[in-house]
TORKOL-4160 file (C-alpha; in steps of 0.2 Angstrom, whole numbers, padded with zeros to 4 digits, m for minus):
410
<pt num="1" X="0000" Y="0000" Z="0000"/>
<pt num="2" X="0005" Y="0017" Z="m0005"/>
<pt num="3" X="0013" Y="0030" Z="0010"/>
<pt num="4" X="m0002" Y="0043" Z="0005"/>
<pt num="5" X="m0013" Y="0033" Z="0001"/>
<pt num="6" X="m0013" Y="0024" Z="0017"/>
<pt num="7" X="m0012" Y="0038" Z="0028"/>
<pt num="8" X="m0027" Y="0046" Z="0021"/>
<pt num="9" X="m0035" Y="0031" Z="0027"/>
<pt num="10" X="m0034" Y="0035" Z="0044"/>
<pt num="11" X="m0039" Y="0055" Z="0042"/>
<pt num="12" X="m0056" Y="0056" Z="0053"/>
<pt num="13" X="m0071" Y="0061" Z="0042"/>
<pt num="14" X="m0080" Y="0070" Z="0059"/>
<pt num="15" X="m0075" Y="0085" Z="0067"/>
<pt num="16" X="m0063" Y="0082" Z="0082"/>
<pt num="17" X="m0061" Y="0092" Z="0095"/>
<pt num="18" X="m0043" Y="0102" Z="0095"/>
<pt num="19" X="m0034" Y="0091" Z="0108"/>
<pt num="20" X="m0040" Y="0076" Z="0100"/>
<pt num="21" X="m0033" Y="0084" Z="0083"/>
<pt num="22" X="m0015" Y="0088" Z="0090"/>
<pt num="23" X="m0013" Y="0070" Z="0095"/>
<pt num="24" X="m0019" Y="0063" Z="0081"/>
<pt num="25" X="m0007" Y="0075" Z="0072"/>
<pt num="26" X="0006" Y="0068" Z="0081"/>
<pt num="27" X="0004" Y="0050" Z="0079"/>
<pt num="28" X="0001" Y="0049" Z="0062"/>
<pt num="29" X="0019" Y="0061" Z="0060"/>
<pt num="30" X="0028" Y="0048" Z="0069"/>
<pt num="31" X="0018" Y="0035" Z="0060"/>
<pt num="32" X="0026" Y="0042" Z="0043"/>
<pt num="33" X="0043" Y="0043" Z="0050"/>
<pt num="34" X="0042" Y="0026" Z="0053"/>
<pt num="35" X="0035" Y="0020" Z="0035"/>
<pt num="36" X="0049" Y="0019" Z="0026"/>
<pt num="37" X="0054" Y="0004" Z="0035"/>
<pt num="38" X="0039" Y="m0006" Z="0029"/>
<pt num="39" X="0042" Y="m0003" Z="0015"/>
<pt num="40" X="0058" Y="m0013" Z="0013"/>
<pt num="41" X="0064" Y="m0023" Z="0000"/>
<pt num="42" X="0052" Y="m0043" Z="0000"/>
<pt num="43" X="0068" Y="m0051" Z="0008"/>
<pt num="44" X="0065" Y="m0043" Z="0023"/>
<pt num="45" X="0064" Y="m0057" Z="0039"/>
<pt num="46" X="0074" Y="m0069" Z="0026"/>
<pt num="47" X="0090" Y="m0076" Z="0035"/>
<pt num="48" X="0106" Y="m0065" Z="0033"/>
<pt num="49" X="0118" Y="m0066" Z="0021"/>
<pt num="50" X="0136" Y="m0072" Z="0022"/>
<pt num="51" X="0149" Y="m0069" Z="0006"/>
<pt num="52" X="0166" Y="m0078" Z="0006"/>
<pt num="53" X="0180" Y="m0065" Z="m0004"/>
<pt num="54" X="0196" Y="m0061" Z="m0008"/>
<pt num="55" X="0197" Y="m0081" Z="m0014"/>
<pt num="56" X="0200" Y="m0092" Z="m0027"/>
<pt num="57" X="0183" Y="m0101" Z="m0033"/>
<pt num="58" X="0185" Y="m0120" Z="m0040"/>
<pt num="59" X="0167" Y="m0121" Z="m0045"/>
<pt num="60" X="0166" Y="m0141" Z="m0048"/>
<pt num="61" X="0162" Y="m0141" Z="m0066"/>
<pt num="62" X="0180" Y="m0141" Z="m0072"/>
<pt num="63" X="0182" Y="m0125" Z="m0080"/>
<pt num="64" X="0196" Y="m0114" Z="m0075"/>
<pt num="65" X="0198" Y="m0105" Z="m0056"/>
<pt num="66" X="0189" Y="m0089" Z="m0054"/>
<pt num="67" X="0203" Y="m0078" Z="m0046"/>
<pt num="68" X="0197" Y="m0066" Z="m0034"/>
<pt num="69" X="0181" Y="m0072" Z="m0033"/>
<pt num="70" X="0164" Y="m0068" Z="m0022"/>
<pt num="71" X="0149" Y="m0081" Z="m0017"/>
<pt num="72" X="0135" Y="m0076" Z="m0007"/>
<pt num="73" X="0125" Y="m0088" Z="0006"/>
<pt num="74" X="0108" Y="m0087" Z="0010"/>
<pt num="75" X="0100" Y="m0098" Z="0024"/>
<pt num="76" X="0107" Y="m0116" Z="0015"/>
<pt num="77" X="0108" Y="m0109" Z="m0001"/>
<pt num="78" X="0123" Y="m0102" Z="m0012"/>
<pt num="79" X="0113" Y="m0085" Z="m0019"/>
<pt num="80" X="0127" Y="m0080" Z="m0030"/>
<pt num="81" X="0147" Y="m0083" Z="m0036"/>
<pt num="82" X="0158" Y="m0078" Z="m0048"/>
<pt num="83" X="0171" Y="m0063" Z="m0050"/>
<pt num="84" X="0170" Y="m0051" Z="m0036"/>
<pt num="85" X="0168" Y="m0038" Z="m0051"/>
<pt num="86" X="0150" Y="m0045" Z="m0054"/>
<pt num="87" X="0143" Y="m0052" Z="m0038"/>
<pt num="88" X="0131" Y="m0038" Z="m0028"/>
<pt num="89" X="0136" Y="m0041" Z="m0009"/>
<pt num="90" X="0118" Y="m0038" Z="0001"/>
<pt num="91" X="0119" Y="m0027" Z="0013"/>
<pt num="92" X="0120" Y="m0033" Z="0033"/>
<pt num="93" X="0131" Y="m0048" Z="0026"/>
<pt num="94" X="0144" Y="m0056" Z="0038"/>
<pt num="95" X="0160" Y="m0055" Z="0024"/>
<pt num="96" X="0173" Y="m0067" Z="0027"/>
<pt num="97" X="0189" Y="m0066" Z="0021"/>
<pt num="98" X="0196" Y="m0081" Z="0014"/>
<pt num="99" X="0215" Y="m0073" Z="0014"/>
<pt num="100" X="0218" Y="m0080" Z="m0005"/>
<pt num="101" X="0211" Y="m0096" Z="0001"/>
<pt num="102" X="0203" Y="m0108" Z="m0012"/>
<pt num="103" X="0185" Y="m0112" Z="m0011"/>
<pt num="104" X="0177" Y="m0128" Z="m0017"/>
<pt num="105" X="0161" Y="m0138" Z="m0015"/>
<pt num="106" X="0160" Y="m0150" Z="0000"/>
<pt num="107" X="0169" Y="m0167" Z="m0007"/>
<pt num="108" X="0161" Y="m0183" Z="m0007"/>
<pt num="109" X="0167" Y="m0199" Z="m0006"/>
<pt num="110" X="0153" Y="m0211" Z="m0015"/>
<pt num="111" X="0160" Y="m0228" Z="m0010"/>
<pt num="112" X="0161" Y="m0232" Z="0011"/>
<pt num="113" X="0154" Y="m0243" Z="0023"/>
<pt num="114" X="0149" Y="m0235" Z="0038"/>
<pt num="115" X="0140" Y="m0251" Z="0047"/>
<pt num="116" X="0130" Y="m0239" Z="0059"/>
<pt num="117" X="0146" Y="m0229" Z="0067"/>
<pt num="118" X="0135" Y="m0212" Z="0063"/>
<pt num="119" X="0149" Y="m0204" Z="0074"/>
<pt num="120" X="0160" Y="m0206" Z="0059"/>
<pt num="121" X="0151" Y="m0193" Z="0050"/>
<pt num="122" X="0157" Y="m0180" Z="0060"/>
<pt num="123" X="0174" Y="m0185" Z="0055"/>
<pt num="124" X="0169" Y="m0182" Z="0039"/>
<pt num="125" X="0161" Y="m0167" Z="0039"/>
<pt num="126" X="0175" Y="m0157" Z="0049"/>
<pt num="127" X="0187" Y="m0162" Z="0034"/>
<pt num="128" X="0178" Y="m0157" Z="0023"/>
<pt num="129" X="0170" Y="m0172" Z="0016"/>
<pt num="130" X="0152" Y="m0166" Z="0019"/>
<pt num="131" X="0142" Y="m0181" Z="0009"/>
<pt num="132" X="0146" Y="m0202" Z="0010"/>
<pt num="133" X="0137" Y="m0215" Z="m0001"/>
<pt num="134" X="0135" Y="m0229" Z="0010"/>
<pt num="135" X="0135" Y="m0244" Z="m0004"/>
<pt num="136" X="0127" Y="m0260" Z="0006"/>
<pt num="137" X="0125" Y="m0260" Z="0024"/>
<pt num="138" X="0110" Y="m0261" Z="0038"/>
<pt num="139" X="0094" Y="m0255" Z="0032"/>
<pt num="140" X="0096" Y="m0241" Z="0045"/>
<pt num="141" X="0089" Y="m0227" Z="0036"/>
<pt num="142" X="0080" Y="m0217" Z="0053"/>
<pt num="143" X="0096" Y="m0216" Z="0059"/>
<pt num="144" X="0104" Y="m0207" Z="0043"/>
<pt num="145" X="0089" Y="m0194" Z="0043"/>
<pt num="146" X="0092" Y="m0190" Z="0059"/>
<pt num="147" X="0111" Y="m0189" Z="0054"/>
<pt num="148" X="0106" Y="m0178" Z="0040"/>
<pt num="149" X="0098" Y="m0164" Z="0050"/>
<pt num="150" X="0114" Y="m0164" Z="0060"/>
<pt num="151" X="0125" Y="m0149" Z="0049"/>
<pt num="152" X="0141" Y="m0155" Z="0059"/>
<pt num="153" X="0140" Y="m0172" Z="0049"/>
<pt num="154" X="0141" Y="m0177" Z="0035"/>
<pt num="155" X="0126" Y="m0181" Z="0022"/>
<pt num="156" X="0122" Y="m0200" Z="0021"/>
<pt num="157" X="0116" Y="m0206" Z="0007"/>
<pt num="158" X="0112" Y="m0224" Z="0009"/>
<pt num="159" X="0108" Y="m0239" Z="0002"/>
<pt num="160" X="0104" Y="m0252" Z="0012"/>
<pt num="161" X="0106" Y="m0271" Z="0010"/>
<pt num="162" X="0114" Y="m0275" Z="m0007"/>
<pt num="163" X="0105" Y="m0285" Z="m0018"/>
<pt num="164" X="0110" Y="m0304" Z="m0024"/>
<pt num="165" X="0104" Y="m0320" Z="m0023"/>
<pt num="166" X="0106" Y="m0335" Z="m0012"/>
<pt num="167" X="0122" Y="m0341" Z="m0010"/>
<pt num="168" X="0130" Y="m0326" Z="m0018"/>
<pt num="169" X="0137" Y="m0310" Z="m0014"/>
<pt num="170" X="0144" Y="m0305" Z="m0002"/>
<pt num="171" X="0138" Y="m0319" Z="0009"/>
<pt num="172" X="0152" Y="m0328" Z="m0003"/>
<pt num="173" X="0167" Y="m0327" Z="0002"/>
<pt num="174" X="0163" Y="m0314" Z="0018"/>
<pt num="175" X="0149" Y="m0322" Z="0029"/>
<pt num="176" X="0140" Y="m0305" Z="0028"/>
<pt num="177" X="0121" Y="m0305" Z="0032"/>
<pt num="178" X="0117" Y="m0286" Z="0023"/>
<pt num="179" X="0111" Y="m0293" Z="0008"/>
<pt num="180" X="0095" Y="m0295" Z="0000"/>
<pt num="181" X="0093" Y="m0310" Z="m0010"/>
<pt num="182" X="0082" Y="m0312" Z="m0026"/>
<pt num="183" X="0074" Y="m0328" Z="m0034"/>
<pt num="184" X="0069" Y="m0321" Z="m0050"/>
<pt num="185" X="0065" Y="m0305" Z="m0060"/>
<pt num="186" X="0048" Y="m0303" Z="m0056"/>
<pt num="187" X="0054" Y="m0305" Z="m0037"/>
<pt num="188" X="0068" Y="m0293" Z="m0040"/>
<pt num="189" X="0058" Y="m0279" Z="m0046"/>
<pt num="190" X="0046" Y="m0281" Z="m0030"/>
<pt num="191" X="0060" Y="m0283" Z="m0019"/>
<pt num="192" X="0069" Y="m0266" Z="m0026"/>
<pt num="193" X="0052" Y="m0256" Z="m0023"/>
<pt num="194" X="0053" Y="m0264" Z="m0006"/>
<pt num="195" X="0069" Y="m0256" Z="0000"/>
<pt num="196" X="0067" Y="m0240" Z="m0011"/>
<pt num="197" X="0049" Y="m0242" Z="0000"/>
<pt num="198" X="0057" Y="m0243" Z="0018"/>
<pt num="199" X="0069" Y="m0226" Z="0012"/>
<pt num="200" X="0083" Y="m0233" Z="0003"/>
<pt num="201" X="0092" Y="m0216" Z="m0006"/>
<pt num="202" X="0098" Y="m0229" Z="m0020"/>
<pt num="203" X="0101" Y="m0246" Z="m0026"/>
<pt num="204" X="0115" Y="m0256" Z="m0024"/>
<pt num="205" X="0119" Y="m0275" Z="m0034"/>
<pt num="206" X="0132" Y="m0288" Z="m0037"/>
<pt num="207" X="0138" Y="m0294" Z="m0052"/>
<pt num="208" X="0152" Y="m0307" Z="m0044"/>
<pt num="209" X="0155" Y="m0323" Z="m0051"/>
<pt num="210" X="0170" Y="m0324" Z="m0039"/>
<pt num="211" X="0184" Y="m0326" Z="m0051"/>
<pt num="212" X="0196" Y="m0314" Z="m0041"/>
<pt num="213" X="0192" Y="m0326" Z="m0027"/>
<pt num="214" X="0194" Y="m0340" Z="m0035"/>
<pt num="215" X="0180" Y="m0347" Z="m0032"/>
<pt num="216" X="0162" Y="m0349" Z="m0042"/>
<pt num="217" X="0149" Y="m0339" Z="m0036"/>
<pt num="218" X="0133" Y="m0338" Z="m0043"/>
<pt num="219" X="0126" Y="m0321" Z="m0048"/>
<pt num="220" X="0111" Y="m0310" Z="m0053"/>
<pt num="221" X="0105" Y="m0315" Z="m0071"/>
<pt num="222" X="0103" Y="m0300" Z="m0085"/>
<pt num="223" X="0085" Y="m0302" Z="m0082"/>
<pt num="224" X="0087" Y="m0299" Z="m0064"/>
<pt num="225" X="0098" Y="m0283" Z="m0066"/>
<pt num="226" X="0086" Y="m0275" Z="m0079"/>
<pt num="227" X="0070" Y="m0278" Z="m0066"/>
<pt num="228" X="0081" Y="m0271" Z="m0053"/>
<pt num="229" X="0086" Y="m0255" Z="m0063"/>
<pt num="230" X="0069" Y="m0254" Z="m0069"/>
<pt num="231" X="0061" Y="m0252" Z="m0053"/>
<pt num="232" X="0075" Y="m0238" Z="m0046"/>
<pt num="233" X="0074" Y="m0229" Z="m0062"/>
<pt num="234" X="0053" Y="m0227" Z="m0062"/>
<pt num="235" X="0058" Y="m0222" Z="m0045"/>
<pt num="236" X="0070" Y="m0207" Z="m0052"/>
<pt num="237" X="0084" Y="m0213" Z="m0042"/>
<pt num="238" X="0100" Y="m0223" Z="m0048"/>
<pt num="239" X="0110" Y="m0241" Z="m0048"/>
<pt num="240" X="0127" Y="m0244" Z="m0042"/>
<pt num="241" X="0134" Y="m0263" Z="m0046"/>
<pt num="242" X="0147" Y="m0271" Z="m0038"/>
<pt num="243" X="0160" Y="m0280" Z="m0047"/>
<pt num="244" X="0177" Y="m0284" Z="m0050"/>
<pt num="245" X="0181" Y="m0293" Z="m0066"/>
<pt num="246" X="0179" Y="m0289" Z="m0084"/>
<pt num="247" X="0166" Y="m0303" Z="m0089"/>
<pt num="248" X="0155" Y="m0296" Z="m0074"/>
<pt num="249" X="0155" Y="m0277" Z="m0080"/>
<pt num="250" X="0152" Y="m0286" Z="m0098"/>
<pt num="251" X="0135" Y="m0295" Z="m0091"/>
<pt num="252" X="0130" Y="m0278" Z="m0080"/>
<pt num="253" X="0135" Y="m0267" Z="m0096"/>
<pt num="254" X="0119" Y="m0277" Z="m0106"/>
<pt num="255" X="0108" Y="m0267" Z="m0094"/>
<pt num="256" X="0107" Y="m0248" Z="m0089"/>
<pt num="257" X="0116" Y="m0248" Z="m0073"/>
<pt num="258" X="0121" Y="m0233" Z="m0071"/>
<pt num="259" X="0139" Y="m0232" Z="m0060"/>
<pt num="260" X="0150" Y="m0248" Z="m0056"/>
<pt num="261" X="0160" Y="m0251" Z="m0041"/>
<pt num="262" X="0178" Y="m0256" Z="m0040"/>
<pt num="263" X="0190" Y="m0256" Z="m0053"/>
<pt num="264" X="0191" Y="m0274" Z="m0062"/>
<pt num="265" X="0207" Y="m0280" Z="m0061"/>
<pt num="266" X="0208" Y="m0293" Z="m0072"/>
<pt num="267" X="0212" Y="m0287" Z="m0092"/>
<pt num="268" X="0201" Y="m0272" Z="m0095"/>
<pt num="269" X="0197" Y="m0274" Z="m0114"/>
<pt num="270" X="0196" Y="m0257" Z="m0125"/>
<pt num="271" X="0180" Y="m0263" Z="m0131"/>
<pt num="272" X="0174" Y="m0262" Z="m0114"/>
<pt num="273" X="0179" Y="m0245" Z="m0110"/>
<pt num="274" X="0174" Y="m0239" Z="m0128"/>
<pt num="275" X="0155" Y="m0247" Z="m0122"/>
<pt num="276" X="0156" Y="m0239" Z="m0103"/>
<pt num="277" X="0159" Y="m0221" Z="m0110"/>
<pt num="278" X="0147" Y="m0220" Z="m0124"/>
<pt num="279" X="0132" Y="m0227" Z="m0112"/>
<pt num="280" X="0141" Y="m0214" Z="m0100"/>
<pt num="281" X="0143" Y="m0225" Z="m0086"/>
<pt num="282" X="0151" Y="m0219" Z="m0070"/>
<pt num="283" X="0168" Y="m0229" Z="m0062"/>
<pt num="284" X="0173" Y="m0228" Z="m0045"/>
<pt num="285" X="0190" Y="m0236" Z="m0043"/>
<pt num="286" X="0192" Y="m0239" Z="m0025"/>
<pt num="287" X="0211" Y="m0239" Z="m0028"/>
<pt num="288" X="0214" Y="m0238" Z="m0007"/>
<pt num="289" X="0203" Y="m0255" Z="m0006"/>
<pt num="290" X="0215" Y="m0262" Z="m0021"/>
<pt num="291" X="0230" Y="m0257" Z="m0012"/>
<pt num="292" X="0221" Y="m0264" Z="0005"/>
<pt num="293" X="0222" Y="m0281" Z="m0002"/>
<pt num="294" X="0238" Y="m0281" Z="m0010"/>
<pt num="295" X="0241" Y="m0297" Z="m0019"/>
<pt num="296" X="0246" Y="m0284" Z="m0037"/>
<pt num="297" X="0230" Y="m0278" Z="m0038"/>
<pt num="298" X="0234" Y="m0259" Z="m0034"/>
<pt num="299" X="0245" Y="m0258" Z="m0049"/>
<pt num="300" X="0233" Y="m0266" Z="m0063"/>
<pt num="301" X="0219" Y="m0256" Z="m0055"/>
<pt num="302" X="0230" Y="m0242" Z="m0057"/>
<pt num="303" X="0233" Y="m0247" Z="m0075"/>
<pt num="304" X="0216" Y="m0252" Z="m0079"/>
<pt num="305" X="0210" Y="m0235" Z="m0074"/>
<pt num="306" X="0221" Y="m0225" Z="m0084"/>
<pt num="307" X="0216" Y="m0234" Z="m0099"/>
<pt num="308" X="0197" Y="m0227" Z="m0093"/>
<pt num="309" X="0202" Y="m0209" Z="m0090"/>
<pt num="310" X="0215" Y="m0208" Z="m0109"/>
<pt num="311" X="0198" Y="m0214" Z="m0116"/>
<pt num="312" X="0186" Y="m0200" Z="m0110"/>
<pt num="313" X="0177" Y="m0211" Z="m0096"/>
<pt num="314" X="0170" Y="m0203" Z="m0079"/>
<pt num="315" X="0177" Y="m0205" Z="m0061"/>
<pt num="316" X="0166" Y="m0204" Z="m0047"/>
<pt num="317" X="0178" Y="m0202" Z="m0030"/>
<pt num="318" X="0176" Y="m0219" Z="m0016"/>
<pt num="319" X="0188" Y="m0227" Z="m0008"/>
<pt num="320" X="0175" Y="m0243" Z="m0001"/>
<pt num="321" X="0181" Y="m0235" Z="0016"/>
<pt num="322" X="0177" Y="m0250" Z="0029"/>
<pt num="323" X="0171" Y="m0263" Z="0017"/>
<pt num="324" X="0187" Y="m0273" Z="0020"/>
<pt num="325" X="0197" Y="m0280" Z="0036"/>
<pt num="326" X="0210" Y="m0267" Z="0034"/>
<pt num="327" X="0214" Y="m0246" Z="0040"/>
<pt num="328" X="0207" Y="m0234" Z="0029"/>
<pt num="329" X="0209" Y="m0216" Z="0028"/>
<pt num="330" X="0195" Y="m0207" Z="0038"/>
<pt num="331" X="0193" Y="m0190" Z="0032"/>
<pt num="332" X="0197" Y="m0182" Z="0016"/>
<pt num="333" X="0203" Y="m0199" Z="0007"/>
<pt num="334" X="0222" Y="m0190" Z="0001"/>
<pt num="335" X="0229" Y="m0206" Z="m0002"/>
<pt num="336" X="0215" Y="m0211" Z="m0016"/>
<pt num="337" X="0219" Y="m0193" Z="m0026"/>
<pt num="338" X="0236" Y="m0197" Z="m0026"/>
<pt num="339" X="0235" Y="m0215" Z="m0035"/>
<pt num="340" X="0222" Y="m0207" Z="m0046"/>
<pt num="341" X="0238" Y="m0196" Z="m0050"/>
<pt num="342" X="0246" Y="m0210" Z="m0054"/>
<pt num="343" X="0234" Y="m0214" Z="m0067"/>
<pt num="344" X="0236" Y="m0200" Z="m0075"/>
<pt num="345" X="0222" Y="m0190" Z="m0068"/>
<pt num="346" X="0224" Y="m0172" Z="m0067"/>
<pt num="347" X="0219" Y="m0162" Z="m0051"/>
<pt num="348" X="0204" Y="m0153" Z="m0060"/>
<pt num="349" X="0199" Y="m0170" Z="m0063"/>
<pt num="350" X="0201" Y="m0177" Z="m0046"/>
<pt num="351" X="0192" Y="m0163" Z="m0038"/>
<pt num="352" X="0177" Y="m0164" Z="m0052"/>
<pt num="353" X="0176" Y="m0184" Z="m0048"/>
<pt num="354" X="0175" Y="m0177" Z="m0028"/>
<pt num="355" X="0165" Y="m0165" Z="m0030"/>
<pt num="356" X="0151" Y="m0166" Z="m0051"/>
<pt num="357" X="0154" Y="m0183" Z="m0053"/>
<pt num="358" X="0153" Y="m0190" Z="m0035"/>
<pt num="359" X="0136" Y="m0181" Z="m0032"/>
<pt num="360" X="0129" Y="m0189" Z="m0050"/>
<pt num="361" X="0130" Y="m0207" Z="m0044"/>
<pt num="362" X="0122" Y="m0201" Z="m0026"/>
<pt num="363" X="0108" Y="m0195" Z="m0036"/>
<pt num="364" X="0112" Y="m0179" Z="m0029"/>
<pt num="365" X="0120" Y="m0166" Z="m0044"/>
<pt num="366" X="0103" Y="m0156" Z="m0045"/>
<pt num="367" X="0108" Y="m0149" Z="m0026"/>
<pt num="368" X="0125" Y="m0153" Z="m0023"/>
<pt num="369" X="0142" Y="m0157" Z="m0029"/>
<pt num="370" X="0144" Y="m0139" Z="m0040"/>
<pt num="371" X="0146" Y="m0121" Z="m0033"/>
<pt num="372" X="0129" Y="m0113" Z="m0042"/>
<pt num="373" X="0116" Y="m0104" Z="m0037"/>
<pt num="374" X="0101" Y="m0111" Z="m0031"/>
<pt num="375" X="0114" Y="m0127" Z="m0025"/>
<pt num="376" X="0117" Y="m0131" Z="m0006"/>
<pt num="377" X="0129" Y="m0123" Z="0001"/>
<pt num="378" X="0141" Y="m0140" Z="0006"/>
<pt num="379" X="0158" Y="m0128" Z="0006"/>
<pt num="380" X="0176" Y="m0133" Z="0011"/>
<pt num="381" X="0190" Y="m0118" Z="0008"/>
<pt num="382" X="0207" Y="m0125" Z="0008"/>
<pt num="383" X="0224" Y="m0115" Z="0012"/>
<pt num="384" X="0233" Y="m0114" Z="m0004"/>
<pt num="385" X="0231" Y="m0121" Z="m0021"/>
<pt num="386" X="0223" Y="m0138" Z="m0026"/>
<pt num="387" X="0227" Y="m0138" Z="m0042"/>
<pt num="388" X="0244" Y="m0136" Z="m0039"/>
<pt num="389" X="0246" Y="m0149" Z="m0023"/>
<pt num="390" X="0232" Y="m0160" Z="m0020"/>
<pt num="391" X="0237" Y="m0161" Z="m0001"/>
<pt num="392" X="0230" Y="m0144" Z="m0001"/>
<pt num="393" X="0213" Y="m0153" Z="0000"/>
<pt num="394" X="0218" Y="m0159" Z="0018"/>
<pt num="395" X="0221" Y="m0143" Z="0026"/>
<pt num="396" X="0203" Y="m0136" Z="0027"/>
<pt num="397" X="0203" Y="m0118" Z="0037"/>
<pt num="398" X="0183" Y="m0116" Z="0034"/>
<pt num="399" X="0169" Y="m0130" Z="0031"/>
<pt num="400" X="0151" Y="m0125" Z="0031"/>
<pt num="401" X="0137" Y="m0139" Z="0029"/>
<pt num="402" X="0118" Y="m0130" Z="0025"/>
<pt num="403" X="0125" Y="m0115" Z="0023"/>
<pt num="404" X="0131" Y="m0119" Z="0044"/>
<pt num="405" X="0148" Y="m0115" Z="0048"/>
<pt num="406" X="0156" Y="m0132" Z="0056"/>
<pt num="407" X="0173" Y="m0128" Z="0055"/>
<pt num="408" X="0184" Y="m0110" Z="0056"/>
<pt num="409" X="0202" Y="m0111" Z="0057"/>
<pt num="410" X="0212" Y="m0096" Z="0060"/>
């Protein structure tokens, strides 16, 4: 409503008596002083703003740095980034000054095992690691909402029980009871909706005929896998297989699976790769597991994966952090990056598998994983450059989770 408009409103239509006039006089002067105040911009009440500057901005999508660089929070939400030249700062923000620091999005690591520690997701989060893909584990998705309303730790994205059949996977070779077995593909689509049903975020299958155990393991059939992706992508959600031979991703590549687990490390044939990247299938090496197990395998997966990346194909970041009898690196997963080095990877790539590409196989890269506006802000700034030493990643001085500061280093 108009200032004049509304004051004329409140003018009396019958004689008042002099007193009466002077008071009214005064109160609707003191009303007009005040006016201008309701009349603020529609914003007002919204939560405050804060703007990181005086920064280098790695955005995620793997263009070049943006070098001195502004982005505006709002509530969870990153409002605005880009060159400080051309981002408007609101004013009655809280500036911080990142001192030349380098800004990223929150990384994710897409392949752990967390087996109900939630305390570890606060590890997690303080690094910087501000989202996990829990691939096949306890069907304990109350607790990971729960988790997930928590800013000091790190997103969960989970997804239950893997699915396999009797006899197979992983209760072959490892005894392990978070499975979900299937009998056929009419059962398998049912027993998909089931856990996508009770809150699972995604869908995890093996593919294992057991030929790095040495052993014969039976398996999903094509017909099972297709119900299976069939039933998470009605659901608009996605479908991660574990597997760690060439003839398993050869059987998983005959359906639309849409990332694969582990890095095979048998012979990895260029007809294979040539197939993964024009289907645009996502690969997440677990080079830390490979080393874990020793026996060679760090080497050929090393090998096998930099035949993947010379060809064009997408890395998703996981290190299978808990999913064998051996330490791990808890936190920003350092040791991972600097095998993916070794296969040739380039640090731009590294951070976009950590950062795009990780938030793609969590079904996630329409809210996270890329620093845009309208994205959450999942925020990690970094002392020094990235791109020139990827230990940089490990020493965070700032870490914000919804737009919540977790961390703050001096």
């Amino acid at each position: 409503m108009k200032r004049k408009e509304f004051l004329s409103r409140l003018l009396p239509h019958k004689a008042l008596s002099m007193k009466r006039k002077t008071l009214l006089i005064i109160g609707l002067v003191v009303l007009a002083l005040c006016l201008p105040a309701c009349e603020k911009d529609e914003d007002e009440g919204s939560p405050s703003s804060i703007v990181l500057m005086n920064g280098t901005i790695i955005d995620g999508l793997g263009g070049d740095p943006v070098a001195y660089g502004a982005l505006v929070i709002r509530g969870e939400k990153i409002e605005a980034v880009g060159p400080r030249s051309r981002v408007a700062i609101p004013s009655g923000s809280t500036i911080i000054d990142l001192r030349g620091g380098t800004v990223l999005p929150g990384m994710i690591n897409a392949h752990v095992h967390i087996r109900n520690e939630m305390a570890l997701l606060k590890d997690w989060a303080r690094a910087g690691v501000t989202t996990v893909r829990d691939v096949g584990g306890p069907e304990n998705y109350a607790g990971a909402d729960e988790g997930n309303r928590d800013s000091h730790s790190a997103r969960l994205v989970t997804a239950g029980p893997m699915i396999s059949v009797p006899g197979g996977y992983p209760f072959v070779p490892w005894g392990n009871s978070n499975m979900m077995a299937v009998l056929s593909a009419e059962d398998a689509y049912q027993k998909a909706n089931q856990l996508l049903d009770r809150g699972a975020d995604i869908l995890k299958i093996a593919v294992e005929h057991g030929t790095v155990f040495g052993l014969e393991i039976p398996s999903l059939t094509i017909e099972e896998v297709s119900s299976i992706v069939r039933a998470a992508h009605e659901r608009g959600t996605r479908v991660s297989v574990h597997l760690l031979a060439s003839a398993d991703l050869a059987q998983s590549l005959e359906s639309e699976v849409d990332d694969i687990a582990h890095m095979v490390v048998d012979d990895l044939p260029d007809s294979l790769i040539a197939k993964m990247v024009a289907s645009d299938k996502y690969w997440e090496p677990t080079l830390e597991l490979w080393h874990n197990v020793g026996r060679g395998f760090g080497p050929r997966a090393i090998q096998n994966l930099a035949k993947f990346v010379r060809a064009g194909g997408k890395i998703a970041l996981g290190t299978d952090f808990g999913g064998y009898n051996a330490a791990f690196e808890l936190g920003m997963p350092i040791k991972e990056m600097k095998w993916m080095q070794e296969a040739g990877m380039t640090n731009m790539q590294i951070i976009v598998s950590a950062t795009r590409n990780a938030a793609h196989v969590c079904n996630l890269d329409n809210q996270l994983g890329t620093l845009e506006p309208g994205k959450i802000a999942d925020l990690l700034v970094v002392k020094g450059d990235p791109l020139n030493n990827i230990s940089a990643l490990g020493t965070p001085f700032l870490v914000l989770r919804n737009g919540v500061i977790i961390r703050r280093e001096e």
